[in-house]
C-alpha positions in Angstrom: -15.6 -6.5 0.3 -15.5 -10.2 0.4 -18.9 -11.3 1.3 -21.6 -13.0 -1.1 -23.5 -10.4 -3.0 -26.6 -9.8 -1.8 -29.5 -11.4 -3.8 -32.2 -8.4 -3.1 -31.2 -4.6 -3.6 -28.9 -3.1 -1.0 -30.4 0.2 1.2 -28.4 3.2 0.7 -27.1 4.5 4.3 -24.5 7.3 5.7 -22.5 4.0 6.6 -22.6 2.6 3.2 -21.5 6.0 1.7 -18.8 6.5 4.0 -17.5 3.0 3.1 -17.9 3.4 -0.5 -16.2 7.1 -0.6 -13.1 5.1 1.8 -12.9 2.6 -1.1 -12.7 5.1 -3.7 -10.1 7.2 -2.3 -8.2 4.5 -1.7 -8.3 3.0 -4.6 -7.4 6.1 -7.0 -4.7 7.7 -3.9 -1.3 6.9 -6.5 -3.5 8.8 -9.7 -1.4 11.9 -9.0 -4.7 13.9 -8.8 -4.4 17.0 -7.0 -5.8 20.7 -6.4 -3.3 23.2 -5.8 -5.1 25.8 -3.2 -3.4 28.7 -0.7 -3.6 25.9 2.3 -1.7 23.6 -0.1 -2.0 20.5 -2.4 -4.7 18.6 -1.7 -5.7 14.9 -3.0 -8.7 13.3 -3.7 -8.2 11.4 -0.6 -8.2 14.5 1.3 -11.5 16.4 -0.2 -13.3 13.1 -0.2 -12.2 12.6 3.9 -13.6 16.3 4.9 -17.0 15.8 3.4 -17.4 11.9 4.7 -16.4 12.9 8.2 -18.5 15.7 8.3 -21.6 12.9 7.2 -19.7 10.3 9.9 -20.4 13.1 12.9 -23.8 14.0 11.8 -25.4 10.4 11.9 -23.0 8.8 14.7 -23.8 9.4 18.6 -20.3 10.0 20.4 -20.6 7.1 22.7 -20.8 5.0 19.2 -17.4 6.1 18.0 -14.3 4.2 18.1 -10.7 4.4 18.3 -8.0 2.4 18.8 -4.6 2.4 20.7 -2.4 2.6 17.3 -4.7 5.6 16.3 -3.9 7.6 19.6 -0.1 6.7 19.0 -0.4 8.6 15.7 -2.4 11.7 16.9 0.7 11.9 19.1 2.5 11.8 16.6 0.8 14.5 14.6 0.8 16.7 17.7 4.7 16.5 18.4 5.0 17.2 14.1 2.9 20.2 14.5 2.5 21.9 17.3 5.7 23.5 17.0 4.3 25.2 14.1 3.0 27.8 16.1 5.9 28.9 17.3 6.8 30.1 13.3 4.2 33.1 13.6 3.4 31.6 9.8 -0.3 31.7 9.6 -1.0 30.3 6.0 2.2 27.3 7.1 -0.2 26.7 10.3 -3.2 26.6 8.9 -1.8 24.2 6.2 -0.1 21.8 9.4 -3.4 21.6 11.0 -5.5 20.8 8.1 -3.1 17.6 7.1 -2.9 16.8 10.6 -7.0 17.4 11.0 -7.7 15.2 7.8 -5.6 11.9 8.9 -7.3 12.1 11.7 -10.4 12.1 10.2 -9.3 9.6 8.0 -8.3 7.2 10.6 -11.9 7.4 13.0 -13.4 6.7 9.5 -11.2 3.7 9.0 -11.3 2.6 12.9 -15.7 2.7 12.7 -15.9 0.8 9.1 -18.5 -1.9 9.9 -16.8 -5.1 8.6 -20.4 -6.2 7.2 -20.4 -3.5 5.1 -17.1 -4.6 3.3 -18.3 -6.5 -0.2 -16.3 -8.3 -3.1 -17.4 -5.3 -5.3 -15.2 -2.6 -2.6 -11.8 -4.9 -3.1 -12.5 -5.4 -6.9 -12.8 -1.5 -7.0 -9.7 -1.1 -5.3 -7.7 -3.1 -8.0 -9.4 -1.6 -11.0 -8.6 1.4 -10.0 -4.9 0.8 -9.1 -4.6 -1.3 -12.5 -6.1 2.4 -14.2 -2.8 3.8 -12.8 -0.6 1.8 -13.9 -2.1 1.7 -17.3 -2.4 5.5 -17.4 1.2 5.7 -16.6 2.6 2.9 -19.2 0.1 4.7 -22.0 1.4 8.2 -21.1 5.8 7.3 -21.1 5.3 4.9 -24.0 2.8 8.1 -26.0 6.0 10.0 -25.1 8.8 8.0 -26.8 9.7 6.0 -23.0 9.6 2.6 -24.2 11.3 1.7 -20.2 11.8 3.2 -17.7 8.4 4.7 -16.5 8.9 6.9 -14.0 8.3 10.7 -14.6 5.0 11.1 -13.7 5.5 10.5 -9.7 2.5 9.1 -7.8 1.5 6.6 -10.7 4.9 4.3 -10.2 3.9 3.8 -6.5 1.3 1.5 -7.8 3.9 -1.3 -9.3 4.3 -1.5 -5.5 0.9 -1.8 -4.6 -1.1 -3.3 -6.9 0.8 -6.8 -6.3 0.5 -5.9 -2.6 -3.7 -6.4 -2.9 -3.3 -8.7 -5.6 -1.5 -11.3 -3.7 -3.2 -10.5 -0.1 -6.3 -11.3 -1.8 -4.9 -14.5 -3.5 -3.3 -16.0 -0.1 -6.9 -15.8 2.0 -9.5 -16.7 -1.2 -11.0 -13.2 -1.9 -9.2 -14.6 -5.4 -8.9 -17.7 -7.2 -5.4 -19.0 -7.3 -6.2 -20.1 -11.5 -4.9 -19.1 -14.6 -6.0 -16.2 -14.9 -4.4 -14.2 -12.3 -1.0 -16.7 -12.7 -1.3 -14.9 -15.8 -1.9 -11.2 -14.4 1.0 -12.0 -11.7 3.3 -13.1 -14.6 2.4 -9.7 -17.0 3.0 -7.3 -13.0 6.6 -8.5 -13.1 7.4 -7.9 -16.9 5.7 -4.4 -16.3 7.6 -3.8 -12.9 11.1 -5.0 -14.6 9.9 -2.6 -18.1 9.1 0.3 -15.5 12.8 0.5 -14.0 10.9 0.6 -10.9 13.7 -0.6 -8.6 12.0 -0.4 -5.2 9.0 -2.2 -6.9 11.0 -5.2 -8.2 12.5 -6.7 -4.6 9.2 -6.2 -2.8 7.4 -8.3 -5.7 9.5 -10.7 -5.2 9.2 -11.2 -2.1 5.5 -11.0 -2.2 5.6 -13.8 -4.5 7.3 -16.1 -2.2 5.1 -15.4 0.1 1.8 -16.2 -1.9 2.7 -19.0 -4.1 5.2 -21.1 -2.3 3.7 -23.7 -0.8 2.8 -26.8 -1.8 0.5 -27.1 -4.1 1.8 -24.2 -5.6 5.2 -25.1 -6.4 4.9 -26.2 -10.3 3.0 -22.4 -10.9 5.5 -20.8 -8.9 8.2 -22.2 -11.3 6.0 -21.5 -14.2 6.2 -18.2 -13.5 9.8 -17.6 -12.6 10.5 -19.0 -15.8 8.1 -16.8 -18.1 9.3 -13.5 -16.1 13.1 -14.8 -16.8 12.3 -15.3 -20.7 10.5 -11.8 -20.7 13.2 -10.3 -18.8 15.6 -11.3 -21.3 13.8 -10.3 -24.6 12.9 -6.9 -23.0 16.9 -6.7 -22.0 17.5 -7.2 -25.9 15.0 -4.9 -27.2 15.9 -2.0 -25.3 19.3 -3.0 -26.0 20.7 -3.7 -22.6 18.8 -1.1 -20.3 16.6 -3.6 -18.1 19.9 -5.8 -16.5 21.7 -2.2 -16.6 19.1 -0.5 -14.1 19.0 -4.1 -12.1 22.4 -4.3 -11.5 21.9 -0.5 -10.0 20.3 -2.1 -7.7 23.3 -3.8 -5.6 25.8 -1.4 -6.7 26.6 1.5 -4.8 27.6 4.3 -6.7 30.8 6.5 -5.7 29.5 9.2 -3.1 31.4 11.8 -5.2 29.2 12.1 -7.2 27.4 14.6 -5.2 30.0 17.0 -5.9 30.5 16.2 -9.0 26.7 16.9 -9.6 27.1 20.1 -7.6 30.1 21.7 -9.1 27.6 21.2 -12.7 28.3 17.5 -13.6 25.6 15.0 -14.9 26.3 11.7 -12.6 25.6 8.6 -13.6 22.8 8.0 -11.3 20.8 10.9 -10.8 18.2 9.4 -8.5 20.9 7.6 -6.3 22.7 11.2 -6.2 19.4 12.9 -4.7 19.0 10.6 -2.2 22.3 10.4 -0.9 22.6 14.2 -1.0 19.0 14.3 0.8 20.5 11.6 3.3 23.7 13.6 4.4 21.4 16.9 4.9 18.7 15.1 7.0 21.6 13.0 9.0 23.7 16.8 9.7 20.3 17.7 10.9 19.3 14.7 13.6 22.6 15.0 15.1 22.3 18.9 16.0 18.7 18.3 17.8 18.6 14.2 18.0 15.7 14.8 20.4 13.2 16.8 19.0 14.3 17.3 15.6 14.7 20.6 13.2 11.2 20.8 12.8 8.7 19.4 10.1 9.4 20.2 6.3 12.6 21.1 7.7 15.1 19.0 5.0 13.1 20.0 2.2 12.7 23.6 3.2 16.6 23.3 3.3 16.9 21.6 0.2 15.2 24.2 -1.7 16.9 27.1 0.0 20.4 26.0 -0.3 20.3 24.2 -3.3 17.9 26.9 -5.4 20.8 27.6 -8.1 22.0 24.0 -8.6 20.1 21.3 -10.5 16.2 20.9 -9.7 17.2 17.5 -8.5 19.3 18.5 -6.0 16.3 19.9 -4.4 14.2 17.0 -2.9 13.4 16.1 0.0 15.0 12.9 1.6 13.9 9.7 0.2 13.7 8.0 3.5 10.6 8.0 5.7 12.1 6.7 8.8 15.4 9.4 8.4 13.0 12.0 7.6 11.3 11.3 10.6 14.5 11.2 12.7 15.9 14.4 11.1 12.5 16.9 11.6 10.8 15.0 14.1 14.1 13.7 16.7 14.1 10.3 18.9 10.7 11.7 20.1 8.2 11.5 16.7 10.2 8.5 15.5 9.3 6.3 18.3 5.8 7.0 18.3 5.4 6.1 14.6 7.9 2.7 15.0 5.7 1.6 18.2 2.4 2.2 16.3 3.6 -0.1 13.7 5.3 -2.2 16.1 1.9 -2.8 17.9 1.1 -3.7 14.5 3.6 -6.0 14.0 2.8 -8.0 17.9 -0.7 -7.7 17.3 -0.3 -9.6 13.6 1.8 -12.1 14.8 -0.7 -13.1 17.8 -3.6 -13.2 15.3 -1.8 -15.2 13.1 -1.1 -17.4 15.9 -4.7 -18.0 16.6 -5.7 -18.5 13.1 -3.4 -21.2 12.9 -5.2 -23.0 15.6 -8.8 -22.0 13.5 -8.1 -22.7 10.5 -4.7 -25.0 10.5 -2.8 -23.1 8.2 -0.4 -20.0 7.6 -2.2 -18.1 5.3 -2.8 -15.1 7.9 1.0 -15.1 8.5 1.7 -14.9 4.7 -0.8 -11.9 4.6 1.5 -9.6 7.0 4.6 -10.7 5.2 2.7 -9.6 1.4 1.5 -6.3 3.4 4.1 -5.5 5.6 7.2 -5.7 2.9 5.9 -3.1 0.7 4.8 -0.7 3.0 8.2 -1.3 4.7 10.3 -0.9 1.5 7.7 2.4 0.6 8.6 4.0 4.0 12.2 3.4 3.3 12.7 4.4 -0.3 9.7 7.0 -0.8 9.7 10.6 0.1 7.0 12.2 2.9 3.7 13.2 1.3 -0.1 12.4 1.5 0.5 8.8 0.3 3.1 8.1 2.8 1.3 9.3 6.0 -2.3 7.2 4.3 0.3 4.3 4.2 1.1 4.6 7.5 -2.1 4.9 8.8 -3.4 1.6 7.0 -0.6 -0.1 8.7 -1.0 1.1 11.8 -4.7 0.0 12.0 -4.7 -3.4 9.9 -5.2 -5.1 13.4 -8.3 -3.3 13.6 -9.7 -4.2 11.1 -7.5 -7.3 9.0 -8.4 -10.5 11.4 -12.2 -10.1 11.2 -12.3 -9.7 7.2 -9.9 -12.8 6.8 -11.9 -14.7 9.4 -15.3 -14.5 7.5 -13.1 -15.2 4.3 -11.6 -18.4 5.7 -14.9 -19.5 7.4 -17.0 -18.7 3.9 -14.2 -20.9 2.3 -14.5 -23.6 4.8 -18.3 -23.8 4.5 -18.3 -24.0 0.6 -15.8 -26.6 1.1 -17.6 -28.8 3.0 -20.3 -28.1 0.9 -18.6 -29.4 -2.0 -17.2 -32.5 -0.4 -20.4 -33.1 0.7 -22.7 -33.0 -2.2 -19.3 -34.9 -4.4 -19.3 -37.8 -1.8 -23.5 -38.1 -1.8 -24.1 -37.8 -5.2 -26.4 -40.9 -6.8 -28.7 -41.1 -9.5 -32.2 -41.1 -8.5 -34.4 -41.7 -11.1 -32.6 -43.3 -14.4 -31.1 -40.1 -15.5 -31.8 -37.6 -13.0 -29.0 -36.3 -10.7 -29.5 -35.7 -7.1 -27.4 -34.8 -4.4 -28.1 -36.2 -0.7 -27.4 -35.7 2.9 -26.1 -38.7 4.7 -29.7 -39.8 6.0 -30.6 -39.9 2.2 -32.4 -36.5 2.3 -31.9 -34.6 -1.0 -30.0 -31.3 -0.6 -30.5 -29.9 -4.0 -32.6 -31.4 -6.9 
């Protein structure tokens, strides 16, 4: 993903595949893509995981397989969320808990056996084309359709104002980018989409990303540059669309009176639909944790609710709660939720050590600033998103970004290192030897490049 290209052509292998289809399937997982079949909806993330694990056990001896610590956490995870599945007597709802549960984990021993060599610049450029197709898919399609703001109704697509600055930035803070113009520029036209998108659980996140990448030192004067151009674009898009942009910020600090939900029950249009779901979907999912706090009501159990108690009231009255960590508390109990928060706690301790170290290595805190620009989305995803593929592929990333995170930034920071000494080397050696010929030379007086 990060490494020099290579100069001669590259040999095509099962681990090379299995890398590439990862990539892929990353990259396109917020397209909204799906296939409907009798076991359920399944993703391009999902059909592409089957076939590469399938090609992962046929070339990989056993012994050569690993797994990691945070991985078992979530397979017990998955086991508390679905065994009890069985006790239904639902065959095609069994079959469809046991094919999720079987693809993460197929997903994650894919992830946990990448080969870090493997990883090129070409994989992580992939990655952000194909998240930059979403967003421009889903800016073409509401503005084709008369939404000059406010693009959110085509669901999966507006996940990736969240996550496109996510990669963006981690890739800016450890070199796989070039902090120039150019992607100052980029960074500055991601808020004015983000603020045109009404995306509020996009905009708080990106700003906080962009503490976190820019402010230091030497980037202080862009940093200002860009607050400055986002304010001034904030301000015309405010007057073209005649007051909606500060309208749906200022949503974002004020809470909205709670009866509303039976004002929107009783037949009422409230002035905050989305807010309305959620707080309806928080009351059923909180009436549910305290009458089985332990184990939970059961997985799917709020929406299943949702749908059956709300059929003849307004379709959004119907969703599932909007909070990963409540949804886990409300179906799965105490139990499931503190599996999942001590996977990505481990997370969390092992991050901090790393960073520690890298510190010492490189004498900066650019590995620290990478948790903070991936940890704060995924954190505000998992508190303001509804369950679904996405989320539990979230989670998974997470939860094994120690396995995989501190060797990819090391070889960035040591590439980086090298090609600065390089460069200091050859500007502090550089004569002319003969009249008009350039030549750089080592300190014995040996050229280095002619």
């Amino acid at each position: 993903m990060f490494s020099k290209p290579y100069t001669t052509r590259l040999a095509i292998t099962p681990q090379n595949i299995i890398t590439a289809g990862i990539v892929c399937s990353l990259g396109a997982l917020f397209m909204g893509i799906e296939l409907r079949t009798p076991l359920g909806t399944l993703k391009p993330i999902d059909i592409v995981t089957l076939c590469l694990i399938a090609l992962f056990f046929a070339t990989t001896h056993p012994r050569h397989i690993r797994i990691s610590v945070g991985m078992l956490l979530l397979i017990m995870f998955y086991l508390v969320s679905t065994v009890p599945a069985l006790w239904t007597g639902d065959l095609i709802y069994i079959s469809k808990r046991f094919l999720q549960v079987i693809i993460l984990i197929s997903l994650g021993i894919l992830i946990c056996n990448i080969d870090e060599a493997d990883l090129r610049r070409g994989h992580y450029q992939l990655i952000l084309w194909l998240l930059a197709a979403t967003i421009a898919f889903n800016v073409v399609w509401h503005v084709s359709h008369g939404h000059i703001t406010v693009w959110k109704q085509l669901g999966d697509p507006k996940s990736a104002f969240l996550f496109l600055p996510m990669c963006i930035g981690a890739g800016l803070v450890i070199g796989a980018l070039p902090a120039n113009r150019l992607w100052i520029a980029v960074w500055c036209i991601l808020f004015v989409l983000i603020v045109m998108s009404a995306e509020r659980k996009a905009l708080l996140p990106f700003v906080a990303v962009t503490l976190a990448v820019f402010l230091n030192v030497r980037n202080i004067g862009a940093l200002v540059l860009a607050a400055a151009a986002g304010l001034l674009a904030t301000v015309v898009a405010d007057a073209v669309t005649d007051g909606q942009i500060f309208q749906r910020l200022g949503s974002i600090f004020v809470e909205q009176d709670r009866n509303e939900i039976w004002y929107a029950i009783e037949g009422g249009l409230p002035s905050s639909i989305s807010d309305t779901a959620r707080k309806l979907g928080s009351d059923v999912a909180w009436t549910m944790f305290f009458q089985n706090p332990f184990l939970g009501a059961g997985t799917d159990a709020t929406g299943n609710f949702a749908r059956a108690y709300f059929a003849n009231y307004p379709p959004y009255l119907r969703a599932a709660v909007h909070n990963e960590f409540l949804r886990m508390l409300a179906e799965n109990g105490v139990l499931g939720a503190s599996i999942v928060l001590a996977a990505l706690a481990r997370s969390i301790i092992l991050g901090v050590r790393d960073a520690l170290w890298m510190r010492q290595r490189f004498g900066d805190y650019a590995y620290i600033r990478v948790l903070l620009v991936l940890v704060i989305p995924v954190l505000t995803y998992m508190w303001y998103e509804g369950s679904g593929t996405e989320m539990f592929v979230i989670i998974l990333l997470i939860t094994l970004t120690p396995d995989l995170l501190p060797q990819i930034v090391t070889r960035i920071r040591a590439n980086a290192e090298e090609r600065a000494a390089a460069n200091t080397t050859r500007s502090r050696y550089l004569r002319t030897s003969p009249p008009g010929v350039r030549e750089y030379v080592t300190e014995e007086g040996k050229p280095l490049y002619s």
